[in-house]
C-alpha positions as CSV (number, residue, x, y, z in Angstrom):
1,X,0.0,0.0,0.0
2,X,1.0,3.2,-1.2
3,X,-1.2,5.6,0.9
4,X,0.1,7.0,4.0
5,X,-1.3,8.0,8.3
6,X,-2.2,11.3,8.1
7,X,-2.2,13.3,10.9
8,X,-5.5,14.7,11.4
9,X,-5.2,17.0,14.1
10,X,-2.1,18.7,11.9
11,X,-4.9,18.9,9.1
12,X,-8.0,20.3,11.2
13,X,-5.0,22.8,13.3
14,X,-3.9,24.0,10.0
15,X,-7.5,24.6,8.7
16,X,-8.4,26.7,11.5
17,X,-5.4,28.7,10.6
18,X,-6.1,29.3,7.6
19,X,-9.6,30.6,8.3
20,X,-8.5,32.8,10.3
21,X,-7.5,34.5,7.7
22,X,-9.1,36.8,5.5
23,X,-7.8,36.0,1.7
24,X,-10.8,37.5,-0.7
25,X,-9.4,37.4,-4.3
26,X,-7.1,40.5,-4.5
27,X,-6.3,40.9,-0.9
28,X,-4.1,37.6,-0.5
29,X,-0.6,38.8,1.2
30,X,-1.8,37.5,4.4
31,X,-2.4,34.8,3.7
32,X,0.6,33.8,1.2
33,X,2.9,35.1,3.9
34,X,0.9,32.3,6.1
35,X,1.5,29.8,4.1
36,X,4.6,30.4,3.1
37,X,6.1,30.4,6.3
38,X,4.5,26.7,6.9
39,X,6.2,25.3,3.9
40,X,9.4,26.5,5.2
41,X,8.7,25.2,8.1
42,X,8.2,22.1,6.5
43,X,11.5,22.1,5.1
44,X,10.7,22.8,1.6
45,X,12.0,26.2,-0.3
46,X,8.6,27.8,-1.8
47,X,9.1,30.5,-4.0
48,X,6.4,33.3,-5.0
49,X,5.1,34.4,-8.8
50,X,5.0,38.4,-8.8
51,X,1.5,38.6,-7.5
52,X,2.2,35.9,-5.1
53,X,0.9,32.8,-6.3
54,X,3.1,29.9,-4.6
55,X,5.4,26.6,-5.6
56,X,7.0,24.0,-3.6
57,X,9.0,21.2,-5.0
58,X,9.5,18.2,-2.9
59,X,12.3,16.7,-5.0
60,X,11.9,12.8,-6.6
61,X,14.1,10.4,-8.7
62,X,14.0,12.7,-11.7
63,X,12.8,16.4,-12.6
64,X,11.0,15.7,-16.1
65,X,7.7,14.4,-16.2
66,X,6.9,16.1,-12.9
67,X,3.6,15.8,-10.9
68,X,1.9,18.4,-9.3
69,X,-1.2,18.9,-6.3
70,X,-3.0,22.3,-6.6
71,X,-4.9,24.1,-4.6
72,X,-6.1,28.0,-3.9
73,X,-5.7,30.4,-0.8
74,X,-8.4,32.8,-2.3
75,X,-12.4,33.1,-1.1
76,X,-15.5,34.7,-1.9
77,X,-15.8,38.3,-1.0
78,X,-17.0,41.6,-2.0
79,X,-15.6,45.3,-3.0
80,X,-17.0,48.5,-2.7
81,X,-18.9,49.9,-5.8
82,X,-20.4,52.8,-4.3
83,X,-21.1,54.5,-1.3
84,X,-24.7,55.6,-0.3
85,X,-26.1,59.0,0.8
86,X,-27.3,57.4,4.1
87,X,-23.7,56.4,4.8
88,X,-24.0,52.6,4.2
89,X,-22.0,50.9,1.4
90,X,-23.2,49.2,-2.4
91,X,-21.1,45.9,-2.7
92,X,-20.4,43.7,-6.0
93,X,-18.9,40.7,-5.3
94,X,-15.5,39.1,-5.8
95,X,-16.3,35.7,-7.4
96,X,-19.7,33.9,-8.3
97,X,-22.2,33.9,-5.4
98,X,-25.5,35.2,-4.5
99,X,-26.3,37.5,-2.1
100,X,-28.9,35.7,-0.6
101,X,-25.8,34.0,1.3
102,X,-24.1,37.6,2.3
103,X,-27.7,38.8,4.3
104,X,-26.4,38.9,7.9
105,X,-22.9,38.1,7.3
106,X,-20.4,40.3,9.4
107,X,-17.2,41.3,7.4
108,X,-14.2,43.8,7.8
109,X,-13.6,46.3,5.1
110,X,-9.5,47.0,4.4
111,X,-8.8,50.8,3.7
112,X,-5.5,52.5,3.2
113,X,-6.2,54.2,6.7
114,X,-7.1,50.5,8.5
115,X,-10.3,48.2,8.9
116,X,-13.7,48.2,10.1
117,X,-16.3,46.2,10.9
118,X,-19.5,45.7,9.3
119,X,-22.6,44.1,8.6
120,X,-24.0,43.1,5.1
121,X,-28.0,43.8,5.4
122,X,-31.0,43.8,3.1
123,X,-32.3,47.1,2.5
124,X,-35.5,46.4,4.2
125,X,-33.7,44.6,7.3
126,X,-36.4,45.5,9.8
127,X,-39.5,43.7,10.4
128,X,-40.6,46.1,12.7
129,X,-40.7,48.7,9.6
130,X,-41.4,46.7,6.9
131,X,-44.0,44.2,8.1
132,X,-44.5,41.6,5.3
133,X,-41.8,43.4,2.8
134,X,-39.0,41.6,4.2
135,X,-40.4,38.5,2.7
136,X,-41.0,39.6,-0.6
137,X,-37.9,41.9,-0.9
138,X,-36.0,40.8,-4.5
139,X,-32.6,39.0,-4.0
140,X,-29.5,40.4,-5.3
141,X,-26.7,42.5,-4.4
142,X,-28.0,45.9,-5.4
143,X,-30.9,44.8,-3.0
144,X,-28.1,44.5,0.2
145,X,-25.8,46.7,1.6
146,X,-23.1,46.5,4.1
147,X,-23.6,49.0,7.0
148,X,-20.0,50.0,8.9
149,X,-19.9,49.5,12.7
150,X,-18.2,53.8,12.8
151,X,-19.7,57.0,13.4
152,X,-20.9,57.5,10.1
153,X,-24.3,58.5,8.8
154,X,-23.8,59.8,5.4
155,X,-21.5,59.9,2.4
156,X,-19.1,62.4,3.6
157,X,-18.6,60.9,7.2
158,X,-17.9,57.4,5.2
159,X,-15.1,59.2,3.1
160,X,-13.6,61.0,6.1
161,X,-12.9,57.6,7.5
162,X,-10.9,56.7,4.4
163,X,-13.4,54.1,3.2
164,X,-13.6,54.4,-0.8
165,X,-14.7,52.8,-4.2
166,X,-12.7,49.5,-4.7
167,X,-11.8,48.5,-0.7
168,X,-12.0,44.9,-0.1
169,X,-14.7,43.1,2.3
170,X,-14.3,40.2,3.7
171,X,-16.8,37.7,5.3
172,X,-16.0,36.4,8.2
173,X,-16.0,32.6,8.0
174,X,-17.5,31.8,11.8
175,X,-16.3,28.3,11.9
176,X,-17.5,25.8,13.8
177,X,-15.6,22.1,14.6
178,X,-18.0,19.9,16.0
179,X,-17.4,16.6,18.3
180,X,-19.2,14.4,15.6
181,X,-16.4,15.3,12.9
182,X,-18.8,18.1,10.9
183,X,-17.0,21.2,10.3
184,X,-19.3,24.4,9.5
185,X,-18.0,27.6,7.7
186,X,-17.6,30.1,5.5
187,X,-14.8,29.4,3.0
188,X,-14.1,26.1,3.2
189,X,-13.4,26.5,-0.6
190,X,-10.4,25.8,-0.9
191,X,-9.0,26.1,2.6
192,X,-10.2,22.7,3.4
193,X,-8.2,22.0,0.2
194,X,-5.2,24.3,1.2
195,X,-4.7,22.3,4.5
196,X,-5.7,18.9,2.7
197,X,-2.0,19.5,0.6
198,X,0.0,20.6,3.6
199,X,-1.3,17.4,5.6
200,X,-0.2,15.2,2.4
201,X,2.8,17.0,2.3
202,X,3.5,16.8,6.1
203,X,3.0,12.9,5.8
204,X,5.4,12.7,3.0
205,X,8.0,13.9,4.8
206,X,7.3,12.0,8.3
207,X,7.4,9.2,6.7
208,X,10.4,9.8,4.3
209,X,9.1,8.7,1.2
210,X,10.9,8.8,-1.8
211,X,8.9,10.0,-4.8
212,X,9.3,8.8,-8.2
213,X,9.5,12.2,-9.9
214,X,9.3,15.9,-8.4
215,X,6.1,16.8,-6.9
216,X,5.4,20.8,-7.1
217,X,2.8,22.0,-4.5
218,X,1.1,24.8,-6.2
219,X,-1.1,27.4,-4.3
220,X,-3.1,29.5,-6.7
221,X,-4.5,33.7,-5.6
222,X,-7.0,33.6,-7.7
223,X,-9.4,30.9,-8.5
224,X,-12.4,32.5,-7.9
225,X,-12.2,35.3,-10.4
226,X,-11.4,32.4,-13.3
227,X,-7.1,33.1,-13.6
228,X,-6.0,30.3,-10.8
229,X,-3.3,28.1,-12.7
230,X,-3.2,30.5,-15.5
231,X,0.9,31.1,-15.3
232,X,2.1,28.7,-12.6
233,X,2.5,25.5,-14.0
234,X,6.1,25.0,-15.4
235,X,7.1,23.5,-18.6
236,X,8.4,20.0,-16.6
237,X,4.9,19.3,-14.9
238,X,3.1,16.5,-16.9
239,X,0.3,15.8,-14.6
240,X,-1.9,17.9,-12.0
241,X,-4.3,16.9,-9.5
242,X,-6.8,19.6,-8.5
243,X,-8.3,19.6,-4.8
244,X,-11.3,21.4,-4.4
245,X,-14.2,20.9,-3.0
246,X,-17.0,18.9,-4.9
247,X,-20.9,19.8,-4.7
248,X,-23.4,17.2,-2.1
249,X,-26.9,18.2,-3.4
250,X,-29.7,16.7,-5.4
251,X,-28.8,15.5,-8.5
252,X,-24.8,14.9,-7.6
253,X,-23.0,12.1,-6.2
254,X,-21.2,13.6,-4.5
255,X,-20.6,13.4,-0.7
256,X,-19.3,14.5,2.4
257,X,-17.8,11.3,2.9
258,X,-14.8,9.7,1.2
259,X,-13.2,10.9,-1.9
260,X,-15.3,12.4,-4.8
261,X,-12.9,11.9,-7.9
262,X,-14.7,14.7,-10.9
263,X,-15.0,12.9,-14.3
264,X,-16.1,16.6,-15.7
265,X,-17.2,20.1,-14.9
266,X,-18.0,22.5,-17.1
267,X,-14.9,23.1,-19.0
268,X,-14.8,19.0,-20.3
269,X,-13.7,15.8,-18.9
270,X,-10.6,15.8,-16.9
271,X,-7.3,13.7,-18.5
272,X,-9.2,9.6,-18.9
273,X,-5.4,8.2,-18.0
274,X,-5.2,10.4,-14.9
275,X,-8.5,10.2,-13.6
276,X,-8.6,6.3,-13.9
277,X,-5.3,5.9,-12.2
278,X,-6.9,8.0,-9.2
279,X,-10.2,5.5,-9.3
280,X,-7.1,2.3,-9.5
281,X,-5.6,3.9,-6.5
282,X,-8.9,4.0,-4.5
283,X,-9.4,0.8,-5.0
284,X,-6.6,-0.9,-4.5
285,X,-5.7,1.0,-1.2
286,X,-9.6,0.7,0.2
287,X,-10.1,4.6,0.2
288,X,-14.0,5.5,0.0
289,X,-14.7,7.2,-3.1
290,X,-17.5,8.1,-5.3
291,X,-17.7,10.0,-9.0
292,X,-19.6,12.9,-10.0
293,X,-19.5,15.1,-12.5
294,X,-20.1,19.1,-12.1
295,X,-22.0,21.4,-14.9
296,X,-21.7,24.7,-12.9
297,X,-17.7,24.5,-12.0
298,X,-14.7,25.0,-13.0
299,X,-11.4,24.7,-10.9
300,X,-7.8,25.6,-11.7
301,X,-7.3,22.6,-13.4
302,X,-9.3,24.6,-16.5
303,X,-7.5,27.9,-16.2
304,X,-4.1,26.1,-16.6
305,X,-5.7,24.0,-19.8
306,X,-7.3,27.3,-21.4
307,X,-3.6,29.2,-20.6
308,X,-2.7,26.5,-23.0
309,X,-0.2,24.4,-20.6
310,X,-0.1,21.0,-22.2
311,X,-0.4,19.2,-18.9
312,X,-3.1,16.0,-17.6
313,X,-5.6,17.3,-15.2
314,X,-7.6,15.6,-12.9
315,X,-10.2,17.2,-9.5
316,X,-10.4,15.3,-6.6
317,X,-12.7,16.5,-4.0
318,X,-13.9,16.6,-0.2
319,X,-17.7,17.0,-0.3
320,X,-19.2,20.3,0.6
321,X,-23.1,20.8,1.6
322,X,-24.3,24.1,0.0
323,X,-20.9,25.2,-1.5
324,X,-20.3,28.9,-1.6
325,X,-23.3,29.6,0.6
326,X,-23.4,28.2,4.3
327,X,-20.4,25.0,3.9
328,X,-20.1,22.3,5.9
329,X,-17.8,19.1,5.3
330,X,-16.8,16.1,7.4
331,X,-13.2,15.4,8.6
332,X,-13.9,12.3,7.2
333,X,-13.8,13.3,3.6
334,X,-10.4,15.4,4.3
335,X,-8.5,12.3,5.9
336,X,-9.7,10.3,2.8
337,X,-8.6,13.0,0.2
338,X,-5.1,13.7,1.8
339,X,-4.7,9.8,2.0
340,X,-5.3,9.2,-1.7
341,X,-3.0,12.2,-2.3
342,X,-0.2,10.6,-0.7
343,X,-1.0,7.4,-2.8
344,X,-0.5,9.2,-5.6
345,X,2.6,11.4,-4.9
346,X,4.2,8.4,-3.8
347,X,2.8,5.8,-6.9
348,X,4.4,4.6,-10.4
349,X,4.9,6.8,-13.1
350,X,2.8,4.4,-15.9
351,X,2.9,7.0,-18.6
352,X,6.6,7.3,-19.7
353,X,6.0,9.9,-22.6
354,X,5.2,12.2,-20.4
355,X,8.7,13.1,-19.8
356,X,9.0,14.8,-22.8
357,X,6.6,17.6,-23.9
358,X,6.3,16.6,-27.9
359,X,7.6,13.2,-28.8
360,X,6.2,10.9,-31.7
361,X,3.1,7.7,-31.0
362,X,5.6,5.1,-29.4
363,X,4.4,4.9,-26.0
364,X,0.9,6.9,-26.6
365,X,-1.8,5.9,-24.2
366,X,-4.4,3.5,-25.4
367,X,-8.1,3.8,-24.3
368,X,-10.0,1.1,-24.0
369,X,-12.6,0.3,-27.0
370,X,-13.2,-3.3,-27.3
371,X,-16.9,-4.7,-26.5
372,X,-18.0,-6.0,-23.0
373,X,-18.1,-9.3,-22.0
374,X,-21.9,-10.1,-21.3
375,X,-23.9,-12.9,-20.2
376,X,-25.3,-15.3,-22.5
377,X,-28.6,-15.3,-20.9
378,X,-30.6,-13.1,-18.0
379,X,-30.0,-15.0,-14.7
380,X,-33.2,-17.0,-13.5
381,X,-34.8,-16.8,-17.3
382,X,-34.7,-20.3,-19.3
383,X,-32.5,-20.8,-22.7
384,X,-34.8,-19.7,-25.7
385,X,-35.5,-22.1,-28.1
């Protein structure tokens, strides 16, 4: 058996750390800093793209034909588009969500002169004034505004505390780690994801595994906004496993349980070869999974495709109830991806092309195409005549 003990409490510690941290798409120093510092702590050498995006090679038997685990630091958040004559604040937000899911959340808002606190509200918040109207109010964010926790009643007062167009707000996550293993909070995309790869990663090296080839941890800024793996993934990478998280609701088969390996989202099928060697590894190491296959997603496995990196691609995922609204996961499904990712840093490498970028059909992949082998009759039915 390939896959390795993770240490859970290592995995749960760092997620808490990591939501503790407020990492909206465009406003992810913090955060990179964070992680960054864990890494080297680790005993790996991370190094940083211009706007911060992060890689850290744990080194294997050969550099070509290098594999790589991906995940991003960046959340859901919102930016200022305009502020109000009655002193409160008009939001857009930063990646695709509703605001029916930011009504009564409580954020911070980064200026150049500091933070504040805030609350994102409908604009007919009170029952008490509105009677029925709070029911029947539309949803959307020019129907929601975020009032700041300052002395400030109008427009100018707003401005005079240095609040202007374009400052970030973040949600705060309010997490909640029950006894029963069910975690519940804001953001768990990706950070459940983030801390997933440093848990593989820490496991790796407690256990002094030697890897066949390089693995490159990659830790995107901006997922949410569609860039993620646009202009990290280097030339010698030939595979790439996305974790993210993957969508428990009616209609998916997804769950908050085990692994859930994506077969497609919206962008296509993920690489056949890769995907089917992350089923093999399930099975043959007893690892829950389940496959599903997303219509309304896309990870950073697509942005790296679309920036035209010639690299397999493959989305395994920890279940999340009611993704980018009100999450919740089990530890369950975190133990169970970080375990398969160990299984496959430390497995075979099957496709040996892949060390070289262009090279001519000896040694292309075959994909299955012959007929099934039935049965000759339906059980419990006699022979026809």
């Amino acid at each position: 058996m390939t896959r390795l003990k993770i240490d859970v409490d290592y995995l749960v510690g760092q997620l808490k750390g990591l939501l503790a941290i407020d990492s909206p798409t465009g406003y992810t120093d913090t955060i990179v800093r964070h992680v960054t510092m864990e890494l080297e702590r680790l005993g790996l050498e991370p190094e940083l793209t211009r706007r911060g995006a992060i890689r850290a090679v744990l080194r294997g038997g050969r550099r070509e034909g290098a594999r790589a685990i991906i995940t991003h630091l960046d959340t859901l958040g919102a930016q200022v588009k305009y502020i109000k004559d009655n002193g409160r604040l008009e939001l857009v937000p930063i990646g695709h969500w509703s605001a029916r899911f930011a009504e009564g959340a409580r954020t911070t808002i980064y200026t150049e002169k500091g933070s504040y606190r805030g609350t994102i509200l409908s604009l007919k918040a009170s029952g008490h004034t509105f009677n029925d109207d709070v029911d029947t109010h539309p949803i959307g964010w020019q129907q929601v505004e975020l009032r700041i926790d300052a002395l400030c009643w109008n427009r100018a007062e707003v401005q005079g505390l240095g609040i202007d167009i374009g400052d970030f707000v973040a949600v705060d996550p309010q997490p909640e780690f029950l006894e029963n293993g069910f975690i519940v909070s804001r953001h768990l995309d990706d950070k459940a994801g983030v801390a997933i790869a440093l848990a593989t990663l820490e496991s790796l090296l407690r256990h002094d595994v030697t890897l066949p080839v390089d693995t490159h941890w990659l830790f995107t800024i901006a997922e949410e906004v569609g860039v993620g793996a646009a202009s990290i993934v280097t030339p010698e990478i030939a595979s790439m496993v996305t974790i993210d998280n993957g969508t428990t609701a009616p209609g998916q088969n997804s769950s908050e349980f085990g692994v859930t390996i994506a077969m497609a989202d919206q962008a296509g099928p993920f690489d056949y070869h890769l995907t089917k060697k992350l089923v093999d590894l399930c099975r043959e190491e007893d690892i829950r999974f389940q496959k599903d296959i997303f219509r309304y997603y896309r990870s950073d496995s697509a942005s790296a495709i679309e920036a035209g990196h010639d690299v397999r691609t493959a989305l395994i995922a920890f279940g999340v109830d009611a993704s980018h609204g009100y999450e919740r996961i089990h530890v369950h499904a975190l133990r169970s991806v970080a375990e398969l990712a160990t299984a496959y840093a430390a497995s075979p490498v099957e496709i040996e092309r892949d060390i070289e970028e262009v090279s001519d059909i000896e040694g292309f992949t075959e994909q299955p195409t012959e007929a099934a082998e039935q049965p000759k009759r339906v059980k419990n039915l006699p022979p026809q005549d």
